[in-house]
VOBA-1610 file (N, C-alpha, C; in pm, whole numbers, padded with zeros to 5 digits, always signed):
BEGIN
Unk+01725-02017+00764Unk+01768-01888+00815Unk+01728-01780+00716Unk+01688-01649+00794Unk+01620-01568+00692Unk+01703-01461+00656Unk+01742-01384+00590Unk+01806-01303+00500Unk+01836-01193+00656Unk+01753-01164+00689Unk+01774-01073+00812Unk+01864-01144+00947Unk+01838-01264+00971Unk+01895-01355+01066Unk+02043-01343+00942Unk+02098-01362+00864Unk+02227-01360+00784Unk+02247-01227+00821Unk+02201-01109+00807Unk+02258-01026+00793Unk+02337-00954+00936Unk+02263-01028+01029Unk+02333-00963+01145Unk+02442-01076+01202Unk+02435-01188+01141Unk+02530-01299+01195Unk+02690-01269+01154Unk+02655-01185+01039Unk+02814-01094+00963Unk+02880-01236+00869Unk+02813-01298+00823Unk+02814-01369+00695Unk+02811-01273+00587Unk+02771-01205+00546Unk+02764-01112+00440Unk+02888-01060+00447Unk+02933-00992+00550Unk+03048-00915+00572Unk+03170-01027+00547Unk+03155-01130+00560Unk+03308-01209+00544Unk+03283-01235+00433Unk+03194-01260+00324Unk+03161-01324+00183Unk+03216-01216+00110Unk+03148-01082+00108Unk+03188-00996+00088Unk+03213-00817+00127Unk+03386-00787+00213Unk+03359-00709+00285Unk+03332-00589+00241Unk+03313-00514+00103Unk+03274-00394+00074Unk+03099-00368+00126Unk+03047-00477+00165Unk+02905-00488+00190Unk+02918-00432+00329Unk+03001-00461+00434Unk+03041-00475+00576Unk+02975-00325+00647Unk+03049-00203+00547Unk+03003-00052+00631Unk+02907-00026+00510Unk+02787-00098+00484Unk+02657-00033+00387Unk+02539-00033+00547Unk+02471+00035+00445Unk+02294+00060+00580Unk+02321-00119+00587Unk+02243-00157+00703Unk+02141-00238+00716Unk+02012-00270+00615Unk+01963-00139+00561Unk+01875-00149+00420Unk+01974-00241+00326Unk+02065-00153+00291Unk+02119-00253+00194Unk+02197-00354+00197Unk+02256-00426+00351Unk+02244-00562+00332Unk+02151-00587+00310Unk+02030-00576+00351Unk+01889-00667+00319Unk+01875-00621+00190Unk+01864-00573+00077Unk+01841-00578-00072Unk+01947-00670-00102Unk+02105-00677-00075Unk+02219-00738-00119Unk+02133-00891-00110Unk+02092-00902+00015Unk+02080-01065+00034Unk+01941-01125-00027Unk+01813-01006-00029Unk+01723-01050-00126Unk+01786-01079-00300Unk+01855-01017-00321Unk+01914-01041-00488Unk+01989-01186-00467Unk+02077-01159-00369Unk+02141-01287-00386Unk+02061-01406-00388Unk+01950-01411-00284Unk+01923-01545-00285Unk+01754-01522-00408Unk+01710-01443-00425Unk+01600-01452-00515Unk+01668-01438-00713Unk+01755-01361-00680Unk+01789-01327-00849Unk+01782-01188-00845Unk+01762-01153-00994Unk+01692-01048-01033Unk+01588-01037-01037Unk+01562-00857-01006Unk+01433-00831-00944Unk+01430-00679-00974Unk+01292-00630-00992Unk+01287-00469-01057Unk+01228-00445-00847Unk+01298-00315-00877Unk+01243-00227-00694Unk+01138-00252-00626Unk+00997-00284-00757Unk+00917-00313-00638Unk+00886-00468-00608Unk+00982-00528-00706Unk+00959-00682-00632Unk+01067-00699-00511Unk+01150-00608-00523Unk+01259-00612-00380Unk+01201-00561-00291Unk+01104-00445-00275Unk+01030-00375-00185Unk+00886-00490-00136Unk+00867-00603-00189Unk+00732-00691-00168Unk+00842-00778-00077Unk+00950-00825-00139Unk+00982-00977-00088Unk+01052-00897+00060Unk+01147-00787+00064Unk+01219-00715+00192Unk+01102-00680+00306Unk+00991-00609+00217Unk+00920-00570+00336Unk+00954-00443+00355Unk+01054-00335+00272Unk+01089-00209+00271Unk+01032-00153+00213Unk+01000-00026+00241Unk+00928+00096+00151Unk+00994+00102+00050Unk+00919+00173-00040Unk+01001+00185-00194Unk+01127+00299-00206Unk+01127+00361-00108Unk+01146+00463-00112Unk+01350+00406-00021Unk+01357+00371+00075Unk+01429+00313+00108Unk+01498+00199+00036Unk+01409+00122-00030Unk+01467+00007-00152Unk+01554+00107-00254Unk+01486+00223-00275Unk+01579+00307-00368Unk+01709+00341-00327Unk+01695+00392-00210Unk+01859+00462-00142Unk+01941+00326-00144Unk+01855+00240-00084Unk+02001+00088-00051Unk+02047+00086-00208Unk+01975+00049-00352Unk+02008-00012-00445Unk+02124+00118-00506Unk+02104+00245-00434Unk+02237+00387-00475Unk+02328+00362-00437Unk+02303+00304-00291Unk+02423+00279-00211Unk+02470+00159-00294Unk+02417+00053-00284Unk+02480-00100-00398Unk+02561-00032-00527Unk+02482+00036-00579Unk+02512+00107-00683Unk+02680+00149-00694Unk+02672+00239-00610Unk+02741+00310-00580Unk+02889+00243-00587Unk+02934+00110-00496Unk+02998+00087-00486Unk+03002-00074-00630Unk+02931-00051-00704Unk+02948-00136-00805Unk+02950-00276-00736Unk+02810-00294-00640Unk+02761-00429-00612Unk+02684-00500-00697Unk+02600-00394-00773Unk+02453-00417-00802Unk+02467-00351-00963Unk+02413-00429-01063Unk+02425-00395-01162Unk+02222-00351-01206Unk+02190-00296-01271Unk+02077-00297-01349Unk+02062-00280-01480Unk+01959-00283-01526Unk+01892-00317-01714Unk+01769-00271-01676Unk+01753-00251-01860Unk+01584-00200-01878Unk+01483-00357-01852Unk+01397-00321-01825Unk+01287-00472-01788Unk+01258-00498-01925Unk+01248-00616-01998Unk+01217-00696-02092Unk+01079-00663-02093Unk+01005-00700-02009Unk+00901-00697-01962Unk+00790-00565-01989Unk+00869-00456-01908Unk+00789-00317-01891Unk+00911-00221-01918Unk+00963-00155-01993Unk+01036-00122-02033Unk+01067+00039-01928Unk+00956+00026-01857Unk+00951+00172-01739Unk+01025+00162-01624Unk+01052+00045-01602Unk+01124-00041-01502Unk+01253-00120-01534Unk+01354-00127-01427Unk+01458-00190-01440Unk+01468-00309-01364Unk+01574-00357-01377Unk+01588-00526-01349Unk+01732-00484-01250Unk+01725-00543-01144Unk+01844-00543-01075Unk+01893-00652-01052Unk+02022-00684-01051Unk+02079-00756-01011Unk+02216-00733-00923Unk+02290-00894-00874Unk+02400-00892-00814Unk+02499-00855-00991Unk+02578-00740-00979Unk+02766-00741-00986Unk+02861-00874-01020Unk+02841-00899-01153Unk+02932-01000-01172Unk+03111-01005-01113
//
Protein backbone atom coordinates (compact mmCIF):
# COMPACT_ATOMS: atom_id res chain seq x y z
CA UNK A 1 0.00 0.00 0.00
CA UNK A 2 1.29 3.34 -1.07
CA UNK A 3 1.64 6.34 1.17
CA UNK A 4 -1.25 8.01 -0.81
CA UNK A 5 -3.59 4.79 -0.63
CA UNK A 6 -2.74 5.35 3.61
CA UNK A 7 -3.48 8.61 3.47
CA UNK A 8 -6.98 8.59 2.42
CA UNK A 9 -7.83 5.24 4.28
CA UNK A 10 -7.50 7.75 7.63
CA UNK A 11 -4.77 5.55 9.18
CA UNK A 12 -2.73 8.54 9.66
CA UNK A 13 -5.52 10.29 11.32
CA UNK A 14 -6.08 7.50 14.04
CA UNK A 15 -2.07 7.03 14.56
CA UNK A 16 -1.89 10.43 14.89
CA UNK A 17 -4.85 12.92 15.16
CA UNK A 18 -3.10 16.38 15.06
CA UNK A 19 -2.19 15.17 11.39
CA UNK A 20 -6.21 14.60 10.76
CA UNK A 21 -7.15 18.64 9.71
CA UNK A 22 -3.41 19.21 7.80
CA UNK A 23 -3.48 19.69 3.61
CA UNK A 24 -3.47 16.47 1.95
CA UNK A 25 0.23 17.84 0.90
CA UNK A 26 1.18 17.30 4.22
CA UNK A 27 -0.14 14.02 5.00
CA UNK A 28 1.83 12.94 2.06
CA UNK A 29 5.31 14.54 3.37
CA UNK A 30 4.15 13.14 7.07
CA UNK A 31 3.99 9.61 5.49
CA UNK A 32 7.06 9.98 3.09
CA UNK A 33 9.26 10.79 6.46
CA UNK A 34 7.68 8.22 8.23
CA UNK A 35 8.24 5.46 6.13
CA UNK A 36 11.64 6.73 4.27
CA UNK A 37 13.42 8.62 7.36
CA UNK A 38 15.05 11.68 7.06
CA UNK A 39 15.18 13.59 4.13
CA UNK A 40 16.31 17.33 2.99
CA UNK A 41 13.01 19.02 0.65
CA UNK A 42 14.21 18.00 -2.39
CA UNK A 43 14.53 14.37 -1.64
CA UNK A 44 10.81 14.66 -0.26
CA UNK A 45 9.85 16.57 -3.44
CA UNK A 46 11.62 13.37 -5.79
CA UNK A 47 10.17 10.46 -3.66
CA UNK A 48 6.22 12.57 -3.17
CA UNK A 49 6.18 13.65 -6.62
CA UNK A 50 5.38 17.36 -5.23
CA UNK A 51 6.72 20.54 -6.42
CA UNK A 52 9.22 22.07 -4.26
CA UNK A 53 7.38 24.68 -3.67
CA UNK A 54 4.36 22.87 -2.05
CA UNK A 55 6.89 20.35 -0.17
CA UNK A 56 7.76 23.73 1.50
CA UNK A 57 4.23 24.88 2.73
CA UNK A 58 3.33 21.08 3.96
CA UNK A 59 6.86 20.83 5.97
CA UNK A 60 5.41 24.86 7.68
CA UNK A 61 2.40 23.34 8.20
CA UNK A 62 4.32 19.98 9.98
CA UNK A 63 6.32 22.55 11.37
CA UNK A 64 4.02 24.41 12.68
CA UNK A 65 2.32 22.10 14.74
CA UNK A 66 5.66 20.49 16.03
CA UNK A 67 5.33 17.21 13.80
CA UNK A 68 8.44 17.62 11.98
CA UNK A 69 11.65 18.50 13.39
CA UNK A 70 14.78 19.73 11.10
CA UNK A 71 18.85 20.18 11.21
CA UNK A 72 21.56 21.57 9.14
CA UNK A 73 22.62 18.66 6.42
CA UNK A 74 25.93 17.02 7.46
CA UNK A 75 26.33 16.70 4.08
CA UNK A 76 25.66 20.27 2.35
CA UNK A 77 25.41 22.50 4.98
CA UNK A 78 22.82 24.82 2.54
CA UNK A 79 20.27 22.33 3.18
CA UNK A 80 18.37 20.82 5.98
CA UNK A 81 17.47 17.37 7.06
CA UNK A 82 13.91 16.75 8.05
CA UNK A 83 12.56 14.60 10.04
CA UNK A 84 9.52 12.96 12.08
CA UNK A 85 9.02 14.85 15.93
CA UNK A 86 10.24 12.68 18.54
Amino acid sequence: MSATDQETDGSTEQRDPAVGDLPPSAKLVYKVLEYEGAMTQEGIAEESRLCPRTVRYALGKLEDRELVSSRVSLEDARQSVYRLAD
